[in-house]
FIVO-229449 format. One line per 3 residues: their letters; for each residue y, x, z of C-alpha. Coordinates in steps of 0.25 Angstrom, whole numbers, plus 2048, in hexadecimal, padded with zeros to 3 digits. Each point is the difference from the previous one (the first is absolute). Layout:
<atoms>
A	Y X Z | ... $
</atoms>
This chain:
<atoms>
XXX	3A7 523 AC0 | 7F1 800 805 | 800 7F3 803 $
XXX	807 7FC 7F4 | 7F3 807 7F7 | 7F7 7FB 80A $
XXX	805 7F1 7FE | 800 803 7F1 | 7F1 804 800 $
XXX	7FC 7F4 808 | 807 7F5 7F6 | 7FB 809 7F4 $
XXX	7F0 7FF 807 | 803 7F3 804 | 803 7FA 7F2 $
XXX	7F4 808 7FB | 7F8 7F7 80A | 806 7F6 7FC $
XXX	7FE 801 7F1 | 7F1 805 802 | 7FF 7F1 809 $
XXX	806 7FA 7F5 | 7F8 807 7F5 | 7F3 7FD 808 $
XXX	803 7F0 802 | 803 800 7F0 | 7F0 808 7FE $
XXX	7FC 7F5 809 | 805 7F4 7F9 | 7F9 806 7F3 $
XXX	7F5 803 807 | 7FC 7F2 804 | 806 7FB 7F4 $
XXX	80D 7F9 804 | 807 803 7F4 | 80C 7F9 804 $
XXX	803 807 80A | 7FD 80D 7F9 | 809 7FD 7F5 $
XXX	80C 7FD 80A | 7FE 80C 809 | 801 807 7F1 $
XXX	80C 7F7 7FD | 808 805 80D | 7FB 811 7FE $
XXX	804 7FF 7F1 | 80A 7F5 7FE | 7F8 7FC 7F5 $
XXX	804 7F1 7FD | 80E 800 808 | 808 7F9 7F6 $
XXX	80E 7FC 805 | 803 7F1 7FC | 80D 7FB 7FF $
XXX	804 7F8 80B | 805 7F2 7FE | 80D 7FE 804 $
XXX	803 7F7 80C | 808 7F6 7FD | 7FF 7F2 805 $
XXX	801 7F9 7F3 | 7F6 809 7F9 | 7F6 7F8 806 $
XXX	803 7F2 7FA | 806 807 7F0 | 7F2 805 7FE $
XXX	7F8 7F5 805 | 808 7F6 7F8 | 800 80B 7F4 $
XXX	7F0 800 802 | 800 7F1 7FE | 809 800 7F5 $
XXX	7F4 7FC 7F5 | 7FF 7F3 808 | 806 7FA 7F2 $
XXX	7F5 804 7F9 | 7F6 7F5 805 | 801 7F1 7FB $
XXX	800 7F5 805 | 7F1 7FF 803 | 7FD 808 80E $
XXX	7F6 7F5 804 | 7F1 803 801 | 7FA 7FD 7F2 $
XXX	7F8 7F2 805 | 80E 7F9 804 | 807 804 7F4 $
XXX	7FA 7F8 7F8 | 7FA 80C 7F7 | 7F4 7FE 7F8 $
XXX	7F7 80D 800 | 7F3 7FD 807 | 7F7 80B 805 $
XXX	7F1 800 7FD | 7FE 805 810 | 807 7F7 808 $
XXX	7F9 804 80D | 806 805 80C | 7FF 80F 803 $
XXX	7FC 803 80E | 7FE 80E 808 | 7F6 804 80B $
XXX	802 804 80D | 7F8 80D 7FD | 809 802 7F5 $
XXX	80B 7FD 809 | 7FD 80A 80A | 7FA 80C 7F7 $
XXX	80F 7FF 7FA | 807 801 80E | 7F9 80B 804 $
XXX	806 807 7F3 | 80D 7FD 804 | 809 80D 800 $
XXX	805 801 80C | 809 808 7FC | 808 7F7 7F6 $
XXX	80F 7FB 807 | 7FD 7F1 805 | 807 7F5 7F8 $
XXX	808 7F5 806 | 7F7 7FA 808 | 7FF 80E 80A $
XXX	7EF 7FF 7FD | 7FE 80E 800 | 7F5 805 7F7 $
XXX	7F8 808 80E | 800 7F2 806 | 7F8 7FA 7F5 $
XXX	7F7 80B 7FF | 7FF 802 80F | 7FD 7F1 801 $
XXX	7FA 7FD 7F4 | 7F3 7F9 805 | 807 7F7 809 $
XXX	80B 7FB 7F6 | 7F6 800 7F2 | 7FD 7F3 805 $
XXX	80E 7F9 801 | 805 806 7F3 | 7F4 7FD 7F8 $
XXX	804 7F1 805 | 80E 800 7FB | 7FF 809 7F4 $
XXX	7F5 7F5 7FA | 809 7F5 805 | 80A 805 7F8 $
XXX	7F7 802 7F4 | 7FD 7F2 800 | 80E 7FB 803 $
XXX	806 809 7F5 | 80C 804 80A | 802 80D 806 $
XXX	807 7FF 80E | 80F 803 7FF | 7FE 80C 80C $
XXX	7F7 807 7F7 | 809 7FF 7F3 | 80C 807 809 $
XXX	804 80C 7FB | 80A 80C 806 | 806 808 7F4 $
XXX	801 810 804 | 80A 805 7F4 | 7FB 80E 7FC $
XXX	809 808 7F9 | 7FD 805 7F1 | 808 80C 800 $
XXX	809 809 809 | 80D 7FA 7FC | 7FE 7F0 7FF $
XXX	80D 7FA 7F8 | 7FC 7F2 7FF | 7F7 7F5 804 $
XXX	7F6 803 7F6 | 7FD 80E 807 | 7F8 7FB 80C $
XXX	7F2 7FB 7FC | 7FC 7F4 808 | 7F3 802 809 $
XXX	7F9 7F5 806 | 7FB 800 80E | 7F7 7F2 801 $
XXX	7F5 7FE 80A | 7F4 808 802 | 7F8 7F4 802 $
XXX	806 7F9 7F3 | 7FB 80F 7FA | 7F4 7FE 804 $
XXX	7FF 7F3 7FB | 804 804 7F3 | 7F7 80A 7FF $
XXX	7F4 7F5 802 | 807 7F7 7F4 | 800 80B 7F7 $
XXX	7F2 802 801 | 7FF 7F4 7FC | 808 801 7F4 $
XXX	7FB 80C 7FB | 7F1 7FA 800 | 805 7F4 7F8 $
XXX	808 808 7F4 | 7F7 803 7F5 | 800 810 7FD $
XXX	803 800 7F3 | 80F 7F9 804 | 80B 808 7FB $
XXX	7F9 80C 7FC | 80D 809 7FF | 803 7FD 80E $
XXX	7FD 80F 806 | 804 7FB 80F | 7FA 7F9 80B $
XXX	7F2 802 7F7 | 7F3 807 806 | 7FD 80D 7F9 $
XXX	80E 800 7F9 | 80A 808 802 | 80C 807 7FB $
XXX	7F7 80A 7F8 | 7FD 7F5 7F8 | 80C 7FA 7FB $
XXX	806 80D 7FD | 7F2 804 7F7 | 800 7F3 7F9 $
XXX	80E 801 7FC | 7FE 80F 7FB | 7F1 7FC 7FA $
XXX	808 7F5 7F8 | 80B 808 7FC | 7F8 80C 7FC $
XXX	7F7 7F8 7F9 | 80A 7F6 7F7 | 805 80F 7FC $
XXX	7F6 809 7FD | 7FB 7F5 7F6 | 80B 801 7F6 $
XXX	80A 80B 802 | 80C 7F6 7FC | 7FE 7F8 80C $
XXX	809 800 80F | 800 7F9 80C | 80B 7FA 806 $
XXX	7FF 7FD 811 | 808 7F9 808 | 801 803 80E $
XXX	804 7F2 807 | 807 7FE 80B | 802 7F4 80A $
XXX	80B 7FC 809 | 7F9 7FD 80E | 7F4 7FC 7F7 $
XXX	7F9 7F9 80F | 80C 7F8 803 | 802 7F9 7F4 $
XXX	7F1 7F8 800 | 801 7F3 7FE | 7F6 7FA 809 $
XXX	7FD 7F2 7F8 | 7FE 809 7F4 | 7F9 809 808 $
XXX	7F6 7F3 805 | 7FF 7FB 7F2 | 7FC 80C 7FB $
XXX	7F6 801 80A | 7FA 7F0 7FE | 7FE 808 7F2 $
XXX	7F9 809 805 | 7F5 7F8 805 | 805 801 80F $
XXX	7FE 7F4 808 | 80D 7F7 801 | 7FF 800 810 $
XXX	800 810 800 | 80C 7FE 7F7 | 808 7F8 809 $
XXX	7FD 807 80B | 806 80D 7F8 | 80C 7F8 7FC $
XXX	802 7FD 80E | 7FF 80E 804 | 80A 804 7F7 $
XXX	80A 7F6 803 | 808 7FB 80B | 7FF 80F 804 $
XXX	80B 803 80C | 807 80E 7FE | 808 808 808 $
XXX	807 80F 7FE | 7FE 809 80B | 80C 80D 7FF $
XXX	7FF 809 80E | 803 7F5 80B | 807 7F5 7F6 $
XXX	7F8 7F5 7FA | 805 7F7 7F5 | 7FE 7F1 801 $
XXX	7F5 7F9 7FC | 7FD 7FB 7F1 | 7F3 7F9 7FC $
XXX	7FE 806 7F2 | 7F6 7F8 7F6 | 7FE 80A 7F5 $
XXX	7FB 80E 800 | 7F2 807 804 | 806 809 80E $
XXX	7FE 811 7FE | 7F6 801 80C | 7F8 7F4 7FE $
XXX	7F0 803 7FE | 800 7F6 7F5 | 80D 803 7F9 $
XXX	7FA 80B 7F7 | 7F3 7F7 7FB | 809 7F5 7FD $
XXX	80A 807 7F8 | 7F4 805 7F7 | 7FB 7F1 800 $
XXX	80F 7FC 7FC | 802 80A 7F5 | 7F1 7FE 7FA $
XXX	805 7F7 7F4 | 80A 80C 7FC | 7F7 805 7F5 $
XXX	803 804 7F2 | 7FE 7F8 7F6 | 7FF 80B 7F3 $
XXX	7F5 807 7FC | 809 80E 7FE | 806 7FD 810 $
XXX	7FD 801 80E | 804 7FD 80D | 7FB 808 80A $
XXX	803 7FF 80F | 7FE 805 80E | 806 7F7 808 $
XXX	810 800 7FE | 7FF 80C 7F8 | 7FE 7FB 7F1 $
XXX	7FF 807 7F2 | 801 7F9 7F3 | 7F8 808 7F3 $
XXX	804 7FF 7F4 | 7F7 805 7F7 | 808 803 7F1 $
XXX	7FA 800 7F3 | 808 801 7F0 | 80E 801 80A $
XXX	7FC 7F1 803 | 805 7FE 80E | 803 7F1 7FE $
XXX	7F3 7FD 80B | 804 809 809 | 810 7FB 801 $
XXX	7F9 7F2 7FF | 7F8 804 80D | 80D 804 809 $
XXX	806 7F4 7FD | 7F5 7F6 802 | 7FE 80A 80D $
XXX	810 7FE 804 | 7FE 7EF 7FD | 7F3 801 808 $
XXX	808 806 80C | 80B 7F6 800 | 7F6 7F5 800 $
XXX	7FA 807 80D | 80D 803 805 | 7FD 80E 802 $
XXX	80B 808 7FC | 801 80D 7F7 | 807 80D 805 $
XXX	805 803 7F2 | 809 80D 805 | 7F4 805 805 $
XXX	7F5 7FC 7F6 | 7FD 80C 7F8 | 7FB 801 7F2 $
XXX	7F7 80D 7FB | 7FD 801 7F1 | 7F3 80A 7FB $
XXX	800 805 7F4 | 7FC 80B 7FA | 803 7FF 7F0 $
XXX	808 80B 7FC | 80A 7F7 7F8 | 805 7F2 804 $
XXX	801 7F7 7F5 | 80A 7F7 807 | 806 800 80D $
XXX	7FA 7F8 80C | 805 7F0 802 | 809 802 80C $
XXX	7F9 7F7 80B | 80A 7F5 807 | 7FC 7F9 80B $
XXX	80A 7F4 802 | 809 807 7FA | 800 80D 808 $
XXX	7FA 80C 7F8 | 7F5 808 807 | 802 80F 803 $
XXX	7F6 809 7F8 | 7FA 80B 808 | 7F7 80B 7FC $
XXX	7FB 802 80C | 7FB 7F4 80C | 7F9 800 80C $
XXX	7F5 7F6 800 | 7F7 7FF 80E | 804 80C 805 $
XXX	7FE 808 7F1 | 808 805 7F8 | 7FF 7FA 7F2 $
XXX	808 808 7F4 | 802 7FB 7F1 | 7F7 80C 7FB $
XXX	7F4 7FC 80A | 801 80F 807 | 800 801 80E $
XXX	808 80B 802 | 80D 7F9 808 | 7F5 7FA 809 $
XXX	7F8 80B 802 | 80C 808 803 | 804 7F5 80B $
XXX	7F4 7FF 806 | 801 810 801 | 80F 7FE 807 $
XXX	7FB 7F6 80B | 7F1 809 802 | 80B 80D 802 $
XXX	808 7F8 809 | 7F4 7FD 809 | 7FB 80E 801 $
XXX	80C 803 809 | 7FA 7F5 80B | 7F1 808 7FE $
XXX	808 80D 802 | 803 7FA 80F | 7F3 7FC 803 $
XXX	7F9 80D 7FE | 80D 807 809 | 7FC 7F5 80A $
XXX	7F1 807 7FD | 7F9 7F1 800 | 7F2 802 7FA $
XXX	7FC 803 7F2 | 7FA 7F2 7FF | 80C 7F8 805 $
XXX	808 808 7F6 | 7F5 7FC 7F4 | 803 7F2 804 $
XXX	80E 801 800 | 7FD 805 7F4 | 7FA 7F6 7FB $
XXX	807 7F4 804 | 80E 806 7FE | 800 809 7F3 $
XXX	7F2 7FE 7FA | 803 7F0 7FF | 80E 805 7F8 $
XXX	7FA 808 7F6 | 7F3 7F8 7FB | 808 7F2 800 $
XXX	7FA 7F8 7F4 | 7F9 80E 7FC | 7F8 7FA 7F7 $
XXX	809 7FA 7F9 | 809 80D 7FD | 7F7 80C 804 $
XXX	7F8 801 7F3 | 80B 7FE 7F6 | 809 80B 807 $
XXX	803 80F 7FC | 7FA 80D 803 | 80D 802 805 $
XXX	802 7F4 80A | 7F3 803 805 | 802 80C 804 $
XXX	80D 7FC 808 | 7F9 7F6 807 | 7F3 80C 803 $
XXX	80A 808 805 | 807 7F6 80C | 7F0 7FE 804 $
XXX	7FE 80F 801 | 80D 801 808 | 7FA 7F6 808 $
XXX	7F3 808 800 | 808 80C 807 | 807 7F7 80B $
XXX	7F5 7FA 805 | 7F7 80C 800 | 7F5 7F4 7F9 $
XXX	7F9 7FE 7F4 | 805 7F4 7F8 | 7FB 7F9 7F6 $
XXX	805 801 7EF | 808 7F5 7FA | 7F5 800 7F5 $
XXX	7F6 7FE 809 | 807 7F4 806 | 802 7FA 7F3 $
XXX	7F3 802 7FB | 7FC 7F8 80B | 80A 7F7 800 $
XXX	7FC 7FC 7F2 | 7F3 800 802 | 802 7F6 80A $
XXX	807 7F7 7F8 | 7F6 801 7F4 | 7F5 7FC 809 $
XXX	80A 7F2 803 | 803 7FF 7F2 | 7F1 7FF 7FC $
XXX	7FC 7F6 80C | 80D 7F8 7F8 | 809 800 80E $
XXX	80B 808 7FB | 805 7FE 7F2 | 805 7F4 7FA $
X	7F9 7F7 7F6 $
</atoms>
């Protein structure tokens, strides 16, 4: 028995070393600033983040239904799929030059490789590019401006290997797994030069209720200028009501067009050669699904802007700028995909608004993007104590849209009466639930300061989402519920941290100082 207490005391000290080797690798890390690793030595001690995916079922055929059912808005494109110069179309550009990129600018991009991004098709990792960056800048810098001039992309860098994520536990159908792209690091990097590019060559003032892809926008402002107009349009005449529709799109990236797309962008002022060579880039694209060790057969897909491609997001704005309203009383506001019509009613006169929708749904089908009508959502605010007549049910090809009192907007909570207690009381929910992760990384005793960071990064970051958005316009009540998780907090860490209020106040102060320099708000 002596022995047996004697071999439990020596596991039972041995752990304790271990956890105290452990523990002092983690102060390491944070003291030389690699947060990285910090936050996974965290991950493991708590299991913060552990989220169990579903797995995709291995099944040969798996492989080949999704990457055909990916493929599937191939019938959207017409006839034209040539670059716009041998179509025979007419739109000249003002700038017809040929773009070109340096090999300084070449180099300093490979050298920001992250080297820990999966490598695409081509087996380039991104540690060899940034390990070798001064030797292959020049080679590179060579083909990616022989491409520019040429206006063709190189088939091996348009490949593309499908990775099929799940979207929730129990995937029934096709339409459950979401197709992400693995493309080549070298084609990212390339990308990512173009874009510049682009950016430099689209006028600021272009599409100015586009709230993504924009410096010094965010989702703080899409959310303020809806409420702002909203408010507003009421406080004006106490018969007035909004009425917002909450748009969503079927695979919104897959359906662009890309001679529509070019067109567009010949509109825009862009050179035509830059407009071929995106053409190009976005058709003729080969594709295959990848499911555990199956992988489908190849296609060569000539429609669609590929999830994972550095461009793919810029170009989906560019394609959806012409989507603005065309009434005084309406709105269309949009953060990439996620898009909201206003409707601002006057005298129960909702004839602009309904007008609005159905130029919106005619605008879609012209773009061949297509509407989600099950889950678009329709939120009406109105504070009138008497309805003179009821609402104009909203159709949508047909379909009625499903009025909610309550929808979930970039992460908030937005309810018919303009409260913000139901997202308050989930942002409470999901702090609680982090607490539990805190409580194991004060047992594991981890300093006071790495558990302020975790803090902050894990809880704080839940609680003041779009803050000053919601903060000032929320009851005594609801801040006192979200005071009282930070003072839990307080006690676990054994730290001072700081107020809500004081996080909003600087948060808004922050964005007034962007507002009065003209970068934040719309004109």
């Amino acid at each position: 028995m002596s022995e047996y207490k004697a071999s439990c005391y020596a596991l039972r000290r041995a752990v304790r070393a271990a956890k105290l080797r452990y523990r002092e690798r983690i102060e390491s890390h944070f003291q030389l600033n690699d947060s990285r690793r910090m936050w996974q030595g965290l991950r493991t001690i708590c299991a913060f983040g552990n989220k169990s995916s579903a797995e995709v079922r291995a099944d040969p055929s798996l492989a080949d239904e999704l990457n055909t059912f990916y493929g599937r808005f191939e019938s959207n494109l017409s006839s034209a799929s040539l670059p716009i110069s041998a179509s025979g179309n007419s739109i000249q550009s003002s700038d017809n030059h040929v773009i070109t990129v340096s090999e300084d600018e070449v180099r300093r991009a490979l050298k920001r490789v992250n080297i820990r991004k999966a490598a695409g098709p081509d087996g380039i990792s991104g540690r060899i590019l940034r390990s070798c960056a001064d030797q292959l800048a020049g080679l590179f810098t060579s083909i990616f401006n022989e491409s520019l001039a040429t206006s063709v992309v190189p088939t091996s860098f348009k490949k593309s290997v499908i990775i099929p994520v799940p979207k929730n536990n129990n995937p029934s159908c096709l339409n459950d797994y979401r197709p992400v792209a693995l493309t080549s690091i070298v084609m990212k990097v390339f990308e990512g030069l173009v874009k510049n590019f682009i950016c430099s060559s689209i006028p600021d003032t272009l599409d100015p209720l586009q709230f993504a892809y924009r410096p010094n926008r965010s989702t703080d402002d899409a959310i303020s200028h809806i409420l702002h107009s909203s408010l507003t349009h009421i406080d004006s005449n106490n018969r007035n009501y909004v009425r917002l529709l909450f748009i969503d799109y079927s695979s919104a990236f897959n359906t662009i067009v890309p001679i529509t797309l070019a067109s567009k962008l010949m509109d825009l002022g862009l050179n035509s050669s830059l407009c071929n060579w995106i053409l190009d880039f976005l058709t003729g694209t080969p594709q295959v699904v990848k499911v555990g060790q199956f992988t489908s057969n190849s296609i060569t897909l000539n429609v669609g802007a590929p999830q994972g491609c550095v461009l793919s997001p810029l170009l989906y704005s560019l394609y959806t700028h012409d989507c603005v309203s065309s009434h005084s009383s309406t709105s269309i506001i949009k953060f990439a995909d996620d898009t909201v019509v206003l409707g601002l009613i006057s005298n129960n006169n909702e004839t602009a608004y309904l007008d609005e929708v159905e130029k919106l749904t005619s605008w879609c089908q012209d773009n061949c993007l297509s509407l989600n009508v099950s889950k678009t959502k329709e939120l009406i605010v109105d504070f009138r104590k008497r309805q003179q007549q009821p609402y104009t049910p909203l159709m949508i090809s047909g379909t009625p849209v499903e009025r909610v009192s309550s929808f979930k907007y970039l992460g908030v909570n937005i309810s018919e009466d303009l409260t913000w207690t139901t997202h308050i009381q989930t942002q409470v929910n999901k702090a609680r639930q982090r607490l539990y992760h805190l409580r194991q990384l004060r047992k594991f005793r981890v300093s006071p300061a790495i558990l302020k960071t975790f803090y902050s990064g894990a809880i704080e970051s839940v609680l003041t989402q779009c803050i000053s958005v919601w903060y000032g316009n929320s009851s005594s009540h609801d801040c006192k519920a979200l005071q009282r998780v930070v003072r839990l907090a307080e006690r676990i860490s054994g730290s001072a941290l700081p107020s809500l209020q004081d996080i909003y106040l600087k948060r808004c102060k922050s964005r007034a100082v962007k507002n009065n320099q003209g970068l934040h708000s719309p004109q």
